[in-house]
N, C-alpha and C positions, 0 to 999 in steps of 0.2 A: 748085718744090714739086710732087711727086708728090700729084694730086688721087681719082687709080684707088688708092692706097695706104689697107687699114683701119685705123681709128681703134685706138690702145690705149694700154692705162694701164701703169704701175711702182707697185703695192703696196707703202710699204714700212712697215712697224710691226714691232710687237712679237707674238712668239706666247704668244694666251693659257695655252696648257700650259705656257707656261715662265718665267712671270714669279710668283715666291714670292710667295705670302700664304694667309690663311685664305678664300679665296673658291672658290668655281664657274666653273674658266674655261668650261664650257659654251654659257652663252646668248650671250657673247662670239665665239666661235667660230664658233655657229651665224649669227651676224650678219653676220659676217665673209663667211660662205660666199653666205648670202642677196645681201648686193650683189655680189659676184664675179659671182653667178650673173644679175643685174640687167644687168650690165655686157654678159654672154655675149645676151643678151636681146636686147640696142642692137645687137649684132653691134662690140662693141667688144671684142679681144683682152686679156686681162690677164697679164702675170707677178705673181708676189708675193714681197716678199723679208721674211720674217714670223723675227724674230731673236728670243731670250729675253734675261734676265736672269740666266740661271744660271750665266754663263760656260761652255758648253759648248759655242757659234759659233767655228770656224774663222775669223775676223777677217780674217785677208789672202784666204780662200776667197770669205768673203763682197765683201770687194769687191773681187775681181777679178771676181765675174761682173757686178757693176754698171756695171763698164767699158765 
């Protein structure tokens, strides 16, 4: 186990811009960003793999980079 190696996360949910309804994805987003940025704090690296519901995700795109 590599112990000099830093700490990071795999984000993976849903993008509030793209998931249909009568709402504000705003404060959602903004939340989103705040603990990324929590994370960035800790000196813990993050990716994020943030998919909608609209069907507009490339599906084999999407996980081939989860590979």
């Amino acid at each position: 186990m590599d112990t000099d190696a830093s700490p990071g996360v795999l984000v993976i949910g849903f993008d509030p811009y793209r998931v249909p309804g009568p709402r504000d994805p705003g404060p959602v987003a903004e939340a989103i960003e705040a603990e990324l940025a929590e994370f960035a704090a800790h000196g813990v690296g993050v990716e994020t793999c943030l998919f909608g519901l609209d069907g507009s995700d490339d599906v084999e795109a999407v996980v081939g980079w989860l590979r």
